[in-house]
C-alpha positions, -999 to +999 in steps of 0.1 A: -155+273-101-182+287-128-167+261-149-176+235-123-214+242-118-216+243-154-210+210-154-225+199-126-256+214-137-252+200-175-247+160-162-268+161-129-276+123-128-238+118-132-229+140-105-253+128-081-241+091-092-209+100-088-213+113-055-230+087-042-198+066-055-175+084-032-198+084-002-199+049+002-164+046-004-156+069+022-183+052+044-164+016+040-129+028+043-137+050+076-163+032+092-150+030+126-111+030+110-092+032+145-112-002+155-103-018+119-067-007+108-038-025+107-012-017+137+015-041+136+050-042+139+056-020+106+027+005+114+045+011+153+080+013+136+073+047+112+047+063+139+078+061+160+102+075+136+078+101+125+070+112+160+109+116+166+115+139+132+079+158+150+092+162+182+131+168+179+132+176+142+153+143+135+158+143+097+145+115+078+168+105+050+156+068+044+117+054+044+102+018+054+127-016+053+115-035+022+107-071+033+127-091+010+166-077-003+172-059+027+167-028+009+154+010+017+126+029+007+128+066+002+117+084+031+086+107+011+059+083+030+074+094+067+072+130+055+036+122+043+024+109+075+037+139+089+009+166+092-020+138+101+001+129+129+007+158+144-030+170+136-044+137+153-024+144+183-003+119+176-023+093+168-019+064+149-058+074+135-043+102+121-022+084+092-046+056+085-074+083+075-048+100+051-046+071+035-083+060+034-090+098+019-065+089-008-083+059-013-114+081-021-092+104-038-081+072-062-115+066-069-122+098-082-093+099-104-107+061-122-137+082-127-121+112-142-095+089-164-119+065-173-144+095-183-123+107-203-108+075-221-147+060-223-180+069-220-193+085-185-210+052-175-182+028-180-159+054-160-185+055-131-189+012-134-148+017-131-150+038-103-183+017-085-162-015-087-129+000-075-152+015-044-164-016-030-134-041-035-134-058-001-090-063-012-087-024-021-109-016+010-085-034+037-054-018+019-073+018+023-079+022+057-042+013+072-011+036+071+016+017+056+037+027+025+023+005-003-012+017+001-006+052-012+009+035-048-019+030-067-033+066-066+005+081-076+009+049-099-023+059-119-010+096-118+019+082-135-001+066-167-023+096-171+006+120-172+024+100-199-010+096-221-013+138-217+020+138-231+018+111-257-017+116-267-021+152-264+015+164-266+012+185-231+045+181-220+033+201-186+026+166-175+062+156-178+072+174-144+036+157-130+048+124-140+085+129-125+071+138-091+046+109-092+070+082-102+095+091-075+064+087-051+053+053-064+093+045-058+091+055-020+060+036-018+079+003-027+102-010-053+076-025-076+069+004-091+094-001-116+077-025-130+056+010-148+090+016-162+082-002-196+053+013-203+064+047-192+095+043-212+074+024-242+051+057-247+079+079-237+095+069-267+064+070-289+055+102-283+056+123-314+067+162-318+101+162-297+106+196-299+125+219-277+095+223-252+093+186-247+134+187-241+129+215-219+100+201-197+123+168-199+152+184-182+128+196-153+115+164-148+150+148-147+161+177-123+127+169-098+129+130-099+165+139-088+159+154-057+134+139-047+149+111-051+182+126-034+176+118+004+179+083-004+210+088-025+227+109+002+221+081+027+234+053+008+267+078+000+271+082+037+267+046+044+288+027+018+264+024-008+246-008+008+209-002-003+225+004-044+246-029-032+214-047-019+196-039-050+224-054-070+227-089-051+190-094-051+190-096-092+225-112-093+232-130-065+197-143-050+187-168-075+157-179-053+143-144-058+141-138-092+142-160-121+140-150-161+143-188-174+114-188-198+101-221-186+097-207-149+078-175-157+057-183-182+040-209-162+037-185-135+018-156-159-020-175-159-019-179-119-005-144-111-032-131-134-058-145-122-049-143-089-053-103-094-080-104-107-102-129-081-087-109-056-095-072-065-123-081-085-147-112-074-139-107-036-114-139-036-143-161-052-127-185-072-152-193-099-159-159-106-128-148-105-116-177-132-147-164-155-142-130-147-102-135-158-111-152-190-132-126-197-108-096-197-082-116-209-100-120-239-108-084-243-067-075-238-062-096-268-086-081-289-074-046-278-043-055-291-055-070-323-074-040-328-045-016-315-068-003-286-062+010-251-027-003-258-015+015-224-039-001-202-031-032-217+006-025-215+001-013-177-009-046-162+002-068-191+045-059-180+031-057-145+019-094-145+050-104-166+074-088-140+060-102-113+063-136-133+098-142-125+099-132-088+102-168-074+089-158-038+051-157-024+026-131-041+006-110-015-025-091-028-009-056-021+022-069-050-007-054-069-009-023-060+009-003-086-018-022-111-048-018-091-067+009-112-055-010-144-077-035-138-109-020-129-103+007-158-098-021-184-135-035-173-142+001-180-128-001-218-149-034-220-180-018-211-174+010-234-167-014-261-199-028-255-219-008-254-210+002-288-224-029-299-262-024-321-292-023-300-308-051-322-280-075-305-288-066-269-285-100-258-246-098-251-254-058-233-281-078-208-256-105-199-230-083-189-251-064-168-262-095-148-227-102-144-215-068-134-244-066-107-234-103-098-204-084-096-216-056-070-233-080-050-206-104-042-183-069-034-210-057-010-218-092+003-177-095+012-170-062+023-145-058+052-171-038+075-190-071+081-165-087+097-151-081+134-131-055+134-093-069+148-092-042+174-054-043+169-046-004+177-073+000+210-057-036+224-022-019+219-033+011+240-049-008+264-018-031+268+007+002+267-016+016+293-012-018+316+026-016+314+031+013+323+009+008+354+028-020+364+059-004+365+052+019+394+072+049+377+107+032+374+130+024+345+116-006+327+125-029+293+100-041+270+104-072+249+076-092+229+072-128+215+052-127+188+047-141+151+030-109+137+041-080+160+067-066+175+073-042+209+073-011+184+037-016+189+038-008+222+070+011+224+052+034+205+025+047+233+048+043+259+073+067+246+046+089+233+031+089+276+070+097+287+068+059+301+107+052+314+111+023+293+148+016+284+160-002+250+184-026+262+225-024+243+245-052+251+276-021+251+263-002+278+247-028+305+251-006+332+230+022+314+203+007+300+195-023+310+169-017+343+156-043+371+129-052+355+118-062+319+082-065+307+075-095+277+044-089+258+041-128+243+010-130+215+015-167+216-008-194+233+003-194+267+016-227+261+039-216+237+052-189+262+083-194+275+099-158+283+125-169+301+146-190+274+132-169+246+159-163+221+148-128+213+176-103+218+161-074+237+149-107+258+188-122+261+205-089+263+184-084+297+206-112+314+196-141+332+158-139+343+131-151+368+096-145+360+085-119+394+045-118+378+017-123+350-011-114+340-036-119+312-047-088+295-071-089+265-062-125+256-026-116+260+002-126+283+018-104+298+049-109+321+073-090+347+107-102+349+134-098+371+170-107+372+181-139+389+204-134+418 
């Protein structure tokens, strides 16, 4: 602590700068978070299964579905949404600001890495830019496994530079609990793998500490990694299986012909960049991506910040030959990469004479064009979607509506699904029923509530293929009702 006010009392403009950082990125991620967040179909599905391991200690041995492969996550995310739950009463809240205070916590951590790579200024540029990106905002205020991966994935790189730079192989065990967290977050975190493995292997002084520390970190990784393994045991092997057909059976998933991937580097690139960066504005993003690009190839030619180049260079290359859609949060086991390699290039500028200040002043209109367009863009401008209070509301209205009795729940929707809903009303002892097609008699009740997201003119409950729908039997629609710009609808079995 003594040490700390020391320091604080040595680099007061920094500290104040640097606090002022982290306010406003708390500010943008929190500001009114229960009104902005993301509560979909995914978000409903693990508060459910975490409130069931809360409530009736039901063990979680597997995480989040992935959405392509039909593959499993580890389950270290449910047991991370565990406490906030519980704390927020059980509410959805409760998660979302966990990870929006990770968020914070992520920006800190570009400051202190970037600090200590660079110079203090270009670490608290770094850390101003990675603040106020409108893309790392949205993915910072939702609970939902990928947006804890680039806080753990940025643990990762700064544990293998303690051990390859500085030979402290205490980081080792560090590094072995944060990679098996960027794995539970999703399966794109091997894509660090080369450059963990590439300065792995370059680290010098192998002696019998390093082996030692080695050996923990193997042991850790293992068990953490362990619930995971003992599911797939118990069940066949069919997430190790999935993983298998997805690089050797899938052909339209992945692809390593030369002439596919390569083509695919320049637009994957500089779609990371326009969207972290330049708030999705194409011209800037395009000069912005030239830019940096430029200033990788010199770091190489000059054999500087080789890991940070590494980092998002085998990240953009791996993502080259997936043959499906890129989403913006693909990105995030590279998001700090990015905003610390502007970091290293205003560093490296600022090395440059004071008698050619000409290319210093440019930048800085550019990095303040920068800051603008950020601020301008930023999500808290916008309407929030109201997704989780519409939920509530909806939840609330069904279980009005169904007077106290036994009830099914069913949804027609392109973005959602009844988890949503199933959620609260399981949460509020609601009697609502999953429907199985093996025991009719048990489960399926006299009347069945569809939740349909659709225009109403593309509601059609009725003949709606969905299976908690068809399981139900044949229906009549007994009422309806329009809540919140939603159709709601009671049916009823057909005599």
């Amino acid at each position: 602590m003594e040490k700390l006010k020391n320091w604080v009392k040595n680099n007061k403009i920094e500290f104040i700068i640097l606090v002022t950082i982290l306010a406003t990125g708390a500010f943008l991620r929190l500001y009114k978070i229960g009104d902005y967040m993301t509560f979909l179909g995914d978000e409903g599905r693990d508060a459910i299964v975490v409130s069931r391991f809360l409530k009736y200690f039901d063990i979680m041995l597997i995480g989040p579905g992935t959405s392509i492969g039909n593959m499993y996550l580890g389950p270290f995310y449910y047991y991370m949404m565990a406490i906030p739950l519980l704390v927020s009463n059980f509410s959805p809240v409760g998660p979302a600001v966990m990870v929006a205070l990770l968020g914070v916590a992520t920006i800190a951590l570009v400051w202190w890495v970037g600090r200590e790579w660079f110079l203090p200024k270009a670490a608290l540029l770094a850390a101003t830019l990675y603040a106020i990106s409108p893309t790392i905002i949205v993915y910072s205020r939702s609970s939902w496994n990928p947006n804890v991966m680039p806080f753990f994935a940025l643990l990762c790189i700064y544990s293998i530079w303690k051990v390859y730079k500085e030979n402290n192989f205490q980081w080792l065990i560090i590094l072995g609990i944060s990679f098996a967290f960027v794995l539970q977050s999703h399966y794109l975190g091997l894509l660090l793998l080369p450059t963990l493995g590439l300065f792995w292997y370059l680290t010098k002084n192998k002696n019998r500490e390093f082996k030692k520390k080695f050996l923990i970190t193997s042991i850790i990784f293992i068990l953490l990694m362990s619930p995971l393994v003992i599911f797939d045991a118990r069940h066949g092997w069919r997430n190790f299986a999935a993983m298998g057909q997805f690089f050797s059976v899938k052909k339209d998933a992945v692809t390593f012909k030369p002439w596919f991937f390569v083509s695919k580097i320049w637009p994957i690139y500089k779609m990371s960049i326009t969207s972290l960066v330049t708030a999705k504005i194409n011209p800037l993003g395009v000069t912005t991506s030239i830019g940096l690009a430029s200033y990788m190839i010199w770091s190489v030619i000059k054999k500087k910040n080789l890991l940070l180049v590494s980092w998002l260079g085998f990240g953009i290359l791996g993502l080259s030959v997936y043959k499906g859609q890129i989403y913006d949060h693909y990105f995030g086991f590279v998001f700090p990469a990015i905003f610390l390699l502007i970091g290293a290039l205003i560093y490296e500028l600022s090395q440059i004479k004071k008698q050619q200040i000409f290319f210093p002043i440019c930048l800085y209109v550019y990095l303040s064009v920068l800051v603008a367009v950020n601020l301008w863009n930023t999500p808290i401008r916008k309407a929030p979607n109201m997704q989780l209070p519409r939920s509530i509301m909806i939840s609330r209205f069904i279980e009005e509506k169904a007077g106290g009795e036994r009830f099914n729940i069913a949804t027609i929707s392109k973005n959602s699904n009844r988890d949503v809903y199933q959620y609260f009303l399981s949460l509020w002892d609601a009697k609502v029923v999953d429907t199985d097609p093996s025991a009719v008699a048990y489960t399926v009740t006299n009347q069945l509530f569809v939740v349909c997201e659709m225009p109403k003119e593309k509601c059609d409950p009725t003949h709606d293929p969905s299976a908690w729908i068809t399981n139900f039997g044949w229906t009549k629609i007994i009422d309806q009702w329009e809540v919140w710009g939603t159709n709601i609808y009671k049916l009823g079995h057909t005599k």
